[in-house]
Backbone bond lengths (Angstrom), bond angles and torsions (degrees), N, CA, C in turn:
res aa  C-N    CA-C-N  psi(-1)  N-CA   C-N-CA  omega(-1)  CA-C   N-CA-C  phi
1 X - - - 1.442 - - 1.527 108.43 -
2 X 1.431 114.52 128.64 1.712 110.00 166.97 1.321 112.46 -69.13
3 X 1.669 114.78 152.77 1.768 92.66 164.33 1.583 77.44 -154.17
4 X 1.481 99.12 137.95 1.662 123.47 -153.69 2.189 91.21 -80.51
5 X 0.983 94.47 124.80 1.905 97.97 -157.81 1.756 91.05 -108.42
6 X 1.051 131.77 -43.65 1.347 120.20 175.18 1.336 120.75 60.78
7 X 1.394 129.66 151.56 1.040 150.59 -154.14 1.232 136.88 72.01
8 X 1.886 127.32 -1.63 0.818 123.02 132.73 1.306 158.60 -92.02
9 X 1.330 91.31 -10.38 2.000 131.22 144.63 1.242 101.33 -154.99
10 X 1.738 89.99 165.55 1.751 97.57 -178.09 1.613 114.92 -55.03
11 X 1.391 117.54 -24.63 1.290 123.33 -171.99 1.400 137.70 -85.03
12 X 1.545 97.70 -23.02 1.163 107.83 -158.79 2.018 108.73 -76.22
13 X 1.412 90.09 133.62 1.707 108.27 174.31 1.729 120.90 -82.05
14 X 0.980 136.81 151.53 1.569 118.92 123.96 2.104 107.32 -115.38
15 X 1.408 74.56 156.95 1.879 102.48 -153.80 1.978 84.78 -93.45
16 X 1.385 99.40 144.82 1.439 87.14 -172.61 1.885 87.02 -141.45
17 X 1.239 120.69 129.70 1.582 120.41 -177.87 1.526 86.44 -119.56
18 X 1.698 92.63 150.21 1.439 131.24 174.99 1.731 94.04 35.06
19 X 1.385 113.37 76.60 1.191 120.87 175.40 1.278 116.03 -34.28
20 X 1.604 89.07 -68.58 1.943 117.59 -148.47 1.327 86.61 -108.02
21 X 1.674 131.37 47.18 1.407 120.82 152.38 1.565 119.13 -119.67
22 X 0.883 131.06 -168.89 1.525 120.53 154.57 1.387 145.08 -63.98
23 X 1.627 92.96 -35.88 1.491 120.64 162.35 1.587 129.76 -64.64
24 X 1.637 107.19 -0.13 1.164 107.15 -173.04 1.620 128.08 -45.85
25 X 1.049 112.05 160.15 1.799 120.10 168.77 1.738 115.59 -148.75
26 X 1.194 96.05 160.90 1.536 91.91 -179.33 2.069 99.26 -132.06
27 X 1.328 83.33 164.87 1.912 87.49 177.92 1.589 101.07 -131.26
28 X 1.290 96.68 88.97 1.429 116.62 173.06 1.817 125.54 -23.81
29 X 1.379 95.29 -45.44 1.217 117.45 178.91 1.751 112.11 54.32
30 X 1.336 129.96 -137.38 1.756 119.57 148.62 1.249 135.35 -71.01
31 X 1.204 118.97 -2.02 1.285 130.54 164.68 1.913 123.99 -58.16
32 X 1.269 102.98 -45.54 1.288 118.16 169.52 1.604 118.34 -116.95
33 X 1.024 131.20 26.76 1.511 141.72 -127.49 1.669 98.04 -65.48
34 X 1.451 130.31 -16.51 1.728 126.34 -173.20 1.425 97.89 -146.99
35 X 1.302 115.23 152.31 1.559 120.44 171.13 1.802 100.41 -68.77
36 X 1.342 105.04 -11.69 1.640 85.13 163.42 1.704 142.77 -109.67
37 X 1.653 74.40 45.03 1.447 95.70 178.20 1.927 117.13 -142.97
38 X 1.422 84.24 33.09 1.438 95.37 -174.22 1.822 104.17 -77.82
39 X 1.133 124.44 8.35 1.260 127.66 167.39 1.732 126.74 -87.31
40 X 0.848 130.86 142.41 1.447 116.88 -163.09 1.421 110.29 -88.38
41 X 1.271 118.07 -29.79 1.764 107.68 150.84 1.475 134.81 -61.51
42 X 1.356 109.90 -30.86 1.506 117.06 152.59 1.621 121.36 -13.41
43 X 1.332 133.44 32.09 1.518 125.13 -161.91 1.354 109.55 -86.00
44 X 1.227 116.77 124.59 1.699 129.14 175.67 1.598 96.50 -72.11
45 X 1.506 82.77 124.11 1.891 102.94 176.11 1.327 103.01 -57.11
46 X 1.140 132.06 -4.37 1.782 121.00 -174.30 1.522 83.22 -106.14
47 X 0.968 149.15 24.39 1.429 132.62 -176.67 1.554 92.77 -92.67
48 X 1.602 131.71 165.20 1.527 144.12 -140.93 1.363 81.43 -119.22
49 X 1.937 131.33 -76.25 1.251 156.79 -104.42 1.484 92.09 -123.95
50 X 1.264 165.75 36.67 1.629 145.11 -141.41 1.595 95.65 -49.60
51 X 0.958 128.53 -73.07 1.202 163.00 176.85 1.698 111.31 -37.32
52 X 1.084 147.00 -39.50 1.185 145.28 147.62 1.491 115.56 -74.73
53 X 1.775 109.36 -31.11 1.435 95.37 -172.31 1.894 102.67 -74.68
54 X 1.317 118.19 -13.23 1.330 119.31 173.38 1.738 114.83 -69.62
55 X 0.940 106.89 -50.12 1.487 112.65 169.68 1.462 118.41 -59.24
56 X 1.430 113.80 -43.17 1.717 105.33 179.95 1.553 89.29 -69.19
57 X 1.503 129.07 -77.12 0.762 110.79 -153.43 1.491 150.11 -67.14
58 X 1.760 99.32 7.27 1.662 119.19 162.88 1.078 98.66 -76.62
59 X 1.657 143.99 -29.89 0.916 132.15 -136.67 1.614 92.68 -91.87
60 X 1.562 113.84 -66.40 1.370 117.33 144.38 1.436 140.68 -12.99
61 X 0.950 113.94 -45.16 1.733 120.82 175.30 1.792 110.33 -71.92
62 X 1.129 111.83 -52.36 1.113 122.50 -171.80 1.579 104.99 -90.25
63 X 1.230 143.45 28.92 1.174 172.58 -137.13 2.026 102.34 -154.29
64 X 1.375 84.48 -60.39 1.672 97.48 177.83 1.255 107.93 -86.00
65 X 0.912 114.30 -52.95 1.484 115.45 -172.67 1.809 112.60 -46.61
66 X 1.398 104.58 -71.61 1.356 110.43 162.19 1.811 122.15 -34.97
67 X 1.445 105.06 -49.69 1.415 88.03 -176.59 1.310 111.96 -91.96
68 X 1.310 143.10 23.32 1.062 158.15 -178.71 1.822 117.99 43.68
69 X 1.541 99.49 45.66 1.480 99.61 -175.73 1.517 108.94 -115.47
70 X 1.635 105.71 164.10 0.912 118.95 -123.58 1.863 97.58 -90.00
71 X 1.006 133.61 141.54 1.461 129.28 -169.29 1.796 106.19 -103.20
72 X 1.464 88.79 138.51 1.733 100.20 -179.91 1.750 104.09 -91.01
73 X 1.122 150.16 120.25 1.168 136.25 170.63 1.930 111.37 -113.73
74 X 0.982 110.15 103.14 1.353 103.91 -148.43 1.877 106.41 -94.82
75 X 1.914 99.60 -2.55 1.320 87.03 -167.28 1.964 78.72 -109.57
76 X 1.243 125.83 2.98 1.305 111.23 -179.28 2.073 104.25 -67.19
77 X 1.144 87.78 151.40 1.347 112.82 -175.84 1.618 100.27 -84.84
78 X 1.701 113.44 -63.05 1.735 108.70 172.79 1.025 137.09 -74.05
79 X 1.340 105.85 -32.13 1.701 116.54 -163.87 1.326 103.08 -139.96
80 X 1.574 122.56 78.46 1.484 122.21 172.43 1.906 118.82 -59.44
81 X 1.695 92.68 -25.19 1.817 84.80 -178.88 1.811 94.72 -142.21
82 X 1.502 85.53 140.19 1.888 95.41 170.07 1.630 94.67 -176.46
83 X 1.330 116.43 -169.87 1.412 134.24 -145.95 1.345 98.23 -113.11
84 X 1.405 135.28 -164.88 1.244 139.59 157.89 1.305 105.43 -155.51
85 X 1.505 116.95 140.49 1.180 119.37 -179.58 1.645 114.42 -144.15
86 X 1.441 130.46 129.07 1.227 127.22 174.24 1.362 129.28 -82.52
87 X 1.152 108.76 134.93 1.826 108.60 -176.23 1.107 103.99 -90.44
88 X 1.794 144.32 27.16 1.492 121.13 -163.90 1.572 119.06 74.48
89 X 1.211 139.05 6.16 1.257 138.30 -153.96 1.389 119.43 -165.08
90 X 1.852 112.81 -61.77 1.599 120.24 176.11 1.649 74.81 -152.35
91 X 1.763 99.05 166.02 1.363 130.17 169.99 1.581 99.51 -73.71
92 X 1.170 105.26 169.86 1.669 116.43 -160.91 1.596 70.76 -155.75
93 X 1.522 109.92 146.19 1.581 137.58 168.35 1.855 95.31 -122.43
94 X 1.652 86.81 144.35 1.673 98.78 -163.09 1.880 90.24 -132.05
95 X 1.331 126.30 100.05 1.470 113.47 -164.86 1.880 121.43 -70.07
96 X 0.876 109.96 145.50 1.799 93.31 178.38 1.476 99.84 -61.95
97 X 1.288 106.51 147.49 1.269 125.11 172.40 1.202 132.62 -83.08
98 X 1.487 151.93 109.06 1.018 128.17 -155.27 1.703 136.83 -85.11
């Protein structure tokens, strides 16, 4: 499913498969663009919105995080797919294993 995520252009989506299953995944797209930006202050200077792109993208993280699915990072260089998980404090990235 697309769902229109905003704040780093008007356009930008992340793609989310088998939401409401176990198997879920998400496709980060620019919204989350590197596992080193799995923090919600993390804001890419090319972002349009500062301020919405912070809100979608807490909203998002903790979306994943909670359901424990699996993240696409497509502009990461090491770790294109892994999980996210919160300790109470900041998100923690957990890489798929190969």
């Amino acid at each position: 499913v697309a769902h229109e995520a905003g704040g780093h252009s008007d356009a930008v989506h992340v793609l989310t498969l088998n939401e409401h299953a176990a198997d879920a995944a998400i496709f980060w797209a620019d919204v989350v663009p590197t596992t080193h930006h799995i923090q919600p202050p993390y804001i890419m200077a090319y972002d349009l919105d500062v301020p919405r792109s912070f809100a979608s993208r807490s909203r998002w993280l903790a979306r994943a995080a909670e359901g424990g699915w699996l993240g696409l990072f497509y502009h990461d260089a090491e770790h294109a797919f892994g999980r996210l998980a919160n300790d109470g404090k900041r998100y923690c990235f957990e890489p798929l294993s190969a």
